[in-house]
C-alpha positions in Angstrom: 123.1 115.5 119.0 123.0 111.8 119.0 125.2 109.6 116.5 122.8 106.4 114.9 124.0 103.8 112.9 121.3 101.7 110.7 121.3 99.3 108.2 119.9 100.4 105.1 119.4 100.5 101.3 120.4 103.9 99.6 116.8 104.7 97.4 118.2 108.3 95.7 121.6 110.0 96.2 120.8 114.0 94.6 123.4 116.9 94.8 123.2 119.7 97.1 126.2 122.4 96.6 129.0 121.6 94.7 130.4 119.1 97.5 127.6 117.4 99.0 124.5 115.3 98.4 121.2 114.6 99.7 120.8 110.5 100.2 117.2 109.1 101.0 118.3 105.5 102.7 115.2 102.5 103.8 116.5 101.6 107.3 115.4 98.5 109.0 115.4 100.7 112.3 114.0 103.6 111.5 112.5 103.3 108.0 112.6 106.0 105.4 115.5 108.6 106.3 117.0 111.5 104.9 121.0 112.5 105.7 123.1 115.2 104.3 126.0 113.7 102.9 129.0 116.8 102.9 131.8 116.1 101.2 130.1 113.5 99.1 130.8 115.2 95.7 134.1 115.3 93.3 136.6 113.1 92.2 138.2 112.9 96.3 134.3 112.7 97.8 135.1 111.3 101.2 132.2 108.6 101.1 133.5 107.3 96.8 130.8 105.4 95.5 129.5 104.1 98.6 126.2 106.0 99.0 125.2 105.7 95.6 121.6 104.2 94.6 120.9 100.4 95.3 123.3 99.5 97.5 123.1 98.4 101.0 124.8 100.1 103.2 125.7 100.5 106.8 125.0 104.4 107.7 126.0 106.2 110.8 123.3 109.3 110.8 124.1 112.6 113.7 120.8 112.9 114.9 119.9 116.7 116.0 116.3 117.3 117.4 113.5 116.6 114.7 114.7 117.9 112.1 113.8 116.1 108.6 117.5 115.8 107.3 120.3 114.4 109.1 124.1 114.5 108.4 126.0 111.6 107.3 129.2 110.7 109.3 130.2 107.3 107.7 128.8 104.6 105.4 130.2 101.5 105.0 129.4 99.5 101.7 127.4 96.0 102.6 126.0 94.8 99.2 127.0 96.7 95.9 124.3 94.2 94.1 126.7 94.2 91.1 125.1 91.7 89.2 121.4 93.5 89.1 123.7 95.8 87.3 125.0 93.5 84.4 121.7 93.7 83.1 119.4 96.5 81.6 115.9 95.3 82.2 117.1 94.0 85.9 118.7 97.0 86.7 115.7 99.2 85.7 113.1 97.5 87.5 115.2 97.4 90.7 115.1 100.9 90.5 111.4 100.9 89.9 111.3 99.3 93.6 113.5 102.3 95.0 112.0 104.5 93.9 108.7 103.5 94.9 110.2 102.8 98.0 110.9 106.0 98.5 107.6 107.5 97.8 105.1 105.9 99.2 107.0 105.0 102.6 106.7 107.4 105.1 110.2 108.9 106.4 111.0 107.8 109.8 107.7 104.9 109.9 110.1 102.4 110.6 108.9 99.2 108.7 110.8 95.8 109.1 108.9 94.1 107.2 108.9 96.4 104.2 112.7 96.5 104.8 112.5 92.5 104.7 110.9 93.0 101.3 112.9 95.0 100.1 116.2 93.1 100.6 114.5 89.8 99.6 113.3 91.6 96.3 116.5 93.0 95.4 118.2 89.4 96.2 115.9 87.8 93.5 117.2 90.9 91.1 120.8 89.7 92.0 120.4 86.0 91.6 118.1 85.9 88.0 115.1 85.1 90.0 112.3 85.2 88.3 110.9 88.0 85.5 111.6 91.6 86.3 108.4 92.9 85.7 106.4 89.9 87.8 109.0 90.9 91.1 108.0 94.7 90.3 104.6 93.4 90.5 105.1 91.1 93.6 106.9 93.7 95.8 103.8 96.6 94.6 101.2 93.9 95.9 103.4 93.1 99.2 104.8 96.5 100.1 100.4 97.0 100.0 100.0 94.5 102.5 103.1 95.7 104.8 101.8 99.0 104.4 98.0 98.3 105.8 96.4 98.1 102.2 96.4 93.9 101.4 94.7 93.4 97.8 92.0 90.3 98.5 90.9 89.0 95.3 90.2 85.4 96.5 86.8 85.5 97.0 83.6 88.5 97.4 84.0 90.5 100.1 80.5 91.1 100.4 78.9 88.0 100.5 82.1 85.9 100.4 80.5 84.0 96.9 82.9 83.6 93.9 83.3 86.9 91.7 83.5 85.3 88.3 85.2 85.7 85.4 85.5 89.8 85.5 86.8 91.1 88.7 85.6 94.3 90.3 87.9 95.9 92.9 86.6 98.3 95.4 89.3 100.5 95.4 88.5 101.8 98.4 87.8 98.1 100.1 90.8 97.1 98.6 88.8 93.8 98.0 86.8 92.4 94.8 83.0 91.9 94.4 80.7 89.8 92.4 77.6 91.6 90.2 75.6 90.9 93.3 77.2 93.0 95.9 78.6 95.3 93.5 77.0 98.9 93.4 78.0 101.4 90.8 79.3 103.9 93.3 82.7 104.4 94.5 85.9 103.9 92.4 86.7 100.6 91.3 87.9 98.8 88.5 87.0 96.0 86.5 89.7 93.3 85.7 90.1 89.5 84.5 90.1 85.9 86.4 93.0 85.5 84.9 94.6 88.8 86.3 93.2 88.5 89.7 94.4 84.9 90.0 97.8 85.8 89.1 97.8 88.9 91.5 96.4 86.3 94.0 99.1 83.8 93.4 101.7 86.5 93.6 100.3 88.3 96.8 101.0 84.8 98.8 103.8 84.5 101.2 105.9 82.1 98.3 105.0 85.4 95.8 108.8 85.5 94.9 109.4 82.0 93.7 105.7 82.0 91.8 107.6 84.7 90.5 110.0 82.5 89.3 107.9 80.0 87.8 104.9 82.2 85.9 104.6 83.4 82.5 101.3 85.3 82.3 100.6 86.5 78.9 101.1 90.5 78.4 97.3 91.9 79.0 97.2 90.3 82.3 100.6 91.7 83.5 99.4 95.2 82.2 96.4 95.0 84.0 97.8 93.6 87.0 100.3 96.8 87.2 97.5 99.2 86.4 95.3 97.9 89.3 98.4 98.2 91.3 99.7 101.5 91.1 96.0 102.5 91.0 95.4 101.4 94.3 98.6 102.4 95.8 97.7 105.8 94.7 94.2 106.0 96.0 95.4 105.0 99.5 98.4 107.1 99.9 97.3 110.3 97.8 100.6 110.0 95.6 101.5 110.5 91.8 103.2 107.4 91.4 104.3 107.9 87.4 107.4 106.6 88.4 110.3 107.6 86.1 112.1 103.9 86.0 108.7 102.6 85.4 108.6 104.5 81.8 112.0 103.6 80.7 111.7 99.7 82.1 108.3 100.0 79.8 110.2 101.1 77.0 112.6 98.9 77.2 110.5 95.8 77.5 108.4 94.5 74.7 105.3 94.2 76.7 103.0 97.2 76.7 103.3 99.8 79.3 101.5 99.2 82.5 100.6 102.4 84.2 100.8 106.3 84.6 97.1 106.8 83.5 95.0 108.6 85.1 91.2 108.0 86.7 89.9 105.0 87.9 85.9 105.2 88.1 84.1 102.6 86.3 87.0 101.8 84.3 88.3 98.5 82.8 91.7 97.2 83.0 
């Protein structure tokens, strides 16, 4: 048995048993892990509040062979991120970001770059920065590159020509081609200039503050979150009709931007 201590964001905090709780925590050292959390339940739970969802923490983890779950000695409570939850539409699409997080991050791929992101996302959520749904949208198209699947939309991957004024992605490529390279095989899907310069714009290093300063009208952000989570799910084989992402759709006033399925041939 070894004793770990990481610094991490809690992602999902479940119950297990009437006094304990499952918590799924984005490390910086050892990415996506998994601790048993005893005690955790009830009005006298030895851990309070600490080890509930989007806060980061520092978590000391007993380590015991290979197992998948771990067992929570201590947590100590870094950033609560109160003010992401003084508002509604903030609040949701931070938890958009966890739990995307926490599905299409490997457990134990340690990442500190995604782990980077995340904290750098979830400061924007804190300090106003920006539009919710445009940081949702800058940390899918970042956690992408951290993750080995960059978007390139700049130019044709094929002959390296522009692509014009509709986009096709190669979902597979993860890169767009013009009418000349383009065959009618493979899954990809058709998009606006507009939409591929904002997801261009958004997927450069400064993403966060053009974040800040953008107001694209609502087709292009709902086509910019439907090539998103398209690709995301092509590459890592996941469902990801992500729960927050419904509610943060309903309680925006822009239409909803995802969880449909297929992707050959398709426009968005």
């Amino acid at each position: 048995m070894t004793l770990i201590t990481l610094d991490a964001v809690t992602l999902r905090s479940q119950p297990y048993s009437e006094t304990s709780r499952i918590v799924t925590f984005m490390s910086r050292e050892s990415g996506l892990v998994k601790g048993m959390a005893k005690g955790a339940r009830g009005k006298r739970g030895r851990f309070g509040a600490t080890l509930e969802p989007l806060q980061r923490v520092r978590v000391t983890l007993s380590v015991k062979g290979s197992r998948d779950l771990q067992t929570v000695t201590e947590a100590d409570l870094l950033q609560p991120y109160e003010r992401i939850r003084e508002d509604l539409f903030r609040s949701t699409y931070a938890q958009c970001v966890l739990e995307l997080t926490s599905r299409v991050v490997w457990q134990e791929h340690a990442s500190e770059d995604v782990f980077e992101l995340l904290l750098a996302i979830l400061h924007a959520y804190e300090e106003g920065i920006g539009d919710p749904q445009l940081l949702f949208i800058t940390y899918q198209i970042h956690l992408s590159a951290a993750l080995g699947y960059a978007v390139d939309l700049e130019a044709c991957s094929g002959c390296g020509g522009s692509v014009g004024e509709q986009v096709r992605f190669s979902l597979a490529e993860g890169a767009a081609l013009c009418s000349g390279c383009y065959s009618q095989g493979g899954s990809h899907i058709t998009l606006s200039g507009e939409s591929a310069a904002l997801l261009v714009r958004l997927s450069r290093p400064d993403g966060i503050a053009a974040a800040a300063a953008l107001q694209p009208g609502a087709d292009v952000r709902r086509s910019s979150g439907r090539l998103l989570q398209r690709y995301l799910e092509y590459h890592t084989e996941t469902d990801l009709a992500l729960r927050s992402l419904r509610l943060a759709e309903r309680i925006g006033t822009w239409e909803p931007a995802g969880n449909l399925k297929g992707t050959k041939g398709q426009t968005v």
